[in-house]
C-alpha positions, 0 to 999 in steps of 0.5 A, a space after each residue: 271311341 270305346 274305353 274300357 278303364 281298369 282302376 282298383 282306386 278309383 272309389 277312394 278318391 274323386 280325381 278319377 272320376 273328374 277325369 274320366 267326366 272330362 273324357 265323358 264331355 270329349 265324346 268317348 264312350 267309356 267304362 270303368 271297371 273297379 276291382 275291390 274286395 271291400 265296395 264299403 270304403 267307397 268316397 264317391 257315388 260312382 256313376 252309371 258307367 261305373 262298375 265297383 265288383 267285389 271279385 276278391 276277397 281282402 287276404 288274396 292280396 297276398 297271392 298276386 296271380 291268383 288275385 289277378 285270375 280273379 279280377 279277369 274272370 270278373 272283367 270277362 263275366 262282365 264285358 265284351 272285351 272285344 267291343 273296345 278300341 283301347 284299356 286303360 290301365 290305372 297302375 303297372 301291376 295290379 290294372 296293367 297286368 290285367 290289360 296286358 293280358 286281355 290285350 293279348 286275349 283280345 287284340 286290343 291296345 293298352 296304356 297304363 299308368 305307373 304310380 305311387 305304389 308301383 314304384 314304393 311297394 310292388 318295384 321296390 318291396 317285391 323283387 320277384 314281380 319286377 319283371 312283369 311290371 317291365 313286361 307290362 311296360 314293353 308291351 304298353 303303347 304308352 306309359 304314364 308317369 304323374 312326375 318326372 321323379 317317378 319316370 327318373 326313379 323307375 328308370 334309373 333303378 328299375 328298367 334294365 339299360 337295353 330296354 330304357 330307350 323303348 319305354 322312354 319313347 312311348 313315355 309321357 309325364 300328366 300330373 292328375 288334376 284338380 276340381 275345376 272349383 278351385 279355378 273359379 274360385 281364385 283368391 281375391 287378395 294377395 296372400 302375405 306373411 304379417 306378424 305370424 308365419 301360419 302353415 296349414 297342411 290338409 288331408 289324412 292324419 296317419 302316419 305316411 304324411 309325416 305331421 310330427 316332422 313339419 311341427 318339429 320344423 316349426 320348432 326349429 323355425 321359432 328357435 330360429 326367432 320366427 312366431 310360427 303356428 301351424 294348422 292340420 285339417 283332416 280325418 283321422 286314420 291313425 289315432 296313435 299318429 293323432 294324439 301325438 300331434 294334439 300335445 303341440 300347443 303351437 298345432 290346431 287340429 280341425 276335423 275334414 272341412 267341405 272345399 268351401 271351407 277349406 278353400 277360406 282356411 287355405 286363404 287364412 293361412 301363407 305355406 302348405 306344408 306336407 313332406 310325406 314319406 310317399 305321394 304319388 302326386 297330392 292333390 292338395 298341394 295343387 289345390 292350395 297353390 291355386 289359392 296362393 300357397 306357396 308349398 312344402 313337398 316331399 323331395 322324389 316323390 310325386 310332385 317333385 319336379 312338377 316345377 323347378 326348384 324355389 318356383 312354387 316351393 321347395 321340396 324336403 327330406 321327409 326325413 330331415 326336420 331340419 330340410 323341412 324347416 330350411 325350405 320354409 325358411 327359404 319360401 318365407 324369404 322369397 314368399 313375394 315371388 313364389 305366392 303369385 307363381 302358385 297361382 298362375 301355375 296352379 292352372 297346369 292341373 286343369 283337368 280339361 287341358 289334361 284330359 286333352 293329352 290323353 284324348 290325343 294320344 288314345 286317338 294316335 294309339 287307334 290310328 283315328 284322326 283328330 277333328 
């Protein structure tokens, strides 16, 4: 099967490009067309499938039609649209509108993706293009959603009543997955919570990841009588954000680490900790829990209801130090139970597995069989 995938994010971080690897081992032929205005903030080197086309210009981003306009006219200067069997839209608006109306140019079916900035900017800051977002999902022949929180969150304030039932039904729930390094990888030894209770949070230092409120709950923990440190692994992206977590004496700062180094710094440590403002899914939550972590996530956001509730962790109020400090709190005292469920469950991000349920619906989609 001939795919043509549209994916503005798809340099900026790895997991897509181990998804559509796994689709590349399955036998698809795929294409993946990245629209950018800047192919400089790139993390990958992309593949010989891959094309990253600066087709706009960074301020277009205001003007939505007329950014869309563009990235199509590079789409059609660049492919035979009517040589694939089926789009793949990474986000509702930005990559699904530009399925949406291929799909209507060329006859050719789509399916697309609803993530972090579809619901928390576009639904939520700009009124005016709600409509099209629910367009571009009735016309869609699948809908994914990297959680259930997000699916709930969309329909119960987004989706108008007479259309719920139609989108719901073509609706399906695929979390992102994980470097497959992380499974080869298990931990060799169980995980336990000695003299010091060690929290580590891994990822970018800026604002949205709210690491000012997971010391203020270390606070709170050590007035509780808990000897609690706390360890943040990560670029800096806000240098404002970073000065203020470096005056906490109880916080260790460390630069971005290889998987290799951050892997023995997970095993050194017993919770994760991240209650972000917003998250479409946080892929190092999966990668802690595979190395028995317990974790700390942010309550609506992607990973919420990934499991239920005190299975892997808690999940918080990113806006409650106090929340953040009860569900660590809470993991400290059921840490026996919820250390080896991070570990087995962890397996749910296996991108093989993952990439299996996409490889089933495309071949529903275009009326193919399954071997």
């Amino acid at each position: 099967m001939r795919v043509l995938h549209i994916n503005c994010n798809y340099i900026g971080t790895t997991l897509h490009q181990l998804m559509v690897e796994n689709l590349d081992k399955l036998g698809h032929n795929n294409s993946v067309f990245v629209p950018t205005y800047d192919k400089n903030v790139s993390v990958i080197k992309p593949n010989d499938n891959v094309f990253v086309c600066e087709c706009f210009k960074k301020w277009d981003r205001l003007f939505f039609n007329y950014k869309n306009s563009k990235i199509l006219n590079a789409i059609e200067s660049n492919y035979n649209v009517e040589d694939y069997n089926l789009i793949h839209a990474y986000t509702l608006f930005t990559d699904g509108n530009c399925a949406r109306r291929l799909s209507k140019k060329f006859g050719i079916p789509y399916v697309v993706a609803v993530r972090n900035t579809d619901v928390n900017d576009f639904f939520r800051l700009m009124p005016h293009l709600r409509k099209l977002g629910i367009k571009t999902m009735l016309e869609a022949k699948a809908v994914f959603f990297l959680s259930e929180s997000y699916r709930k969150q969309v329909f119960e304030k987004y989706i108008p009543e007479k259309y719920q039932d139609e989108i719901q039904k073509k609706s399906h729930i695929i979390p992102n997955g994980i470097d497959n390094f992380w499974f080869l990888n298990p931990p060799e030894s169980d995980n336990n919570i000695k003299n010091t209770v060690k929290l580590i949070y891994a990822g970018r230092i800026d604002r949205n990841k709210n690491i000012p409120t997971t010391q203020r709950a270390a606070k709170i923990l050590r007035e509780r009588g808990y000897n609690v440190s706390f360890t943040v692994v990560g670029k800096v992206a806000d240098e404002k954000v970073y000065k203020t977590i470096k005056k906490d004496s109880h916080t260790k700062c460390l630069p971005a680490q290889s998987k290799e180094s951050l892997l023995e710094l997970y095993r050194m440590h017993n919770i994760f900790v991240m209650p972000s403002f917003t998250e479409s899914f946080g892929l190092v939550y999966a990668e802690a829990m595979s190395q028995g972590l317990p974790v700390i996530y942010s309550k609506n956001q992607g990973f919420d209801n990934q499991f239920p509730e005190g299975t892997v962790g808690y999940s918080v109020s990113a806006y409650d130090p106090q929340n953040v400090a009860d569900g660590i709190e809470k993991t400290i005292n059921n840490f026996s139970n919820i250390a080896p469920n991070a570990v087995s469950l962890s397996k749910k991000f296996n991108w093989e597995e993952i990439t299996e349920r996409y490889e089933k619906i495309y071949k529903d989609i275009s009326g193919e069989s399954r071997d």
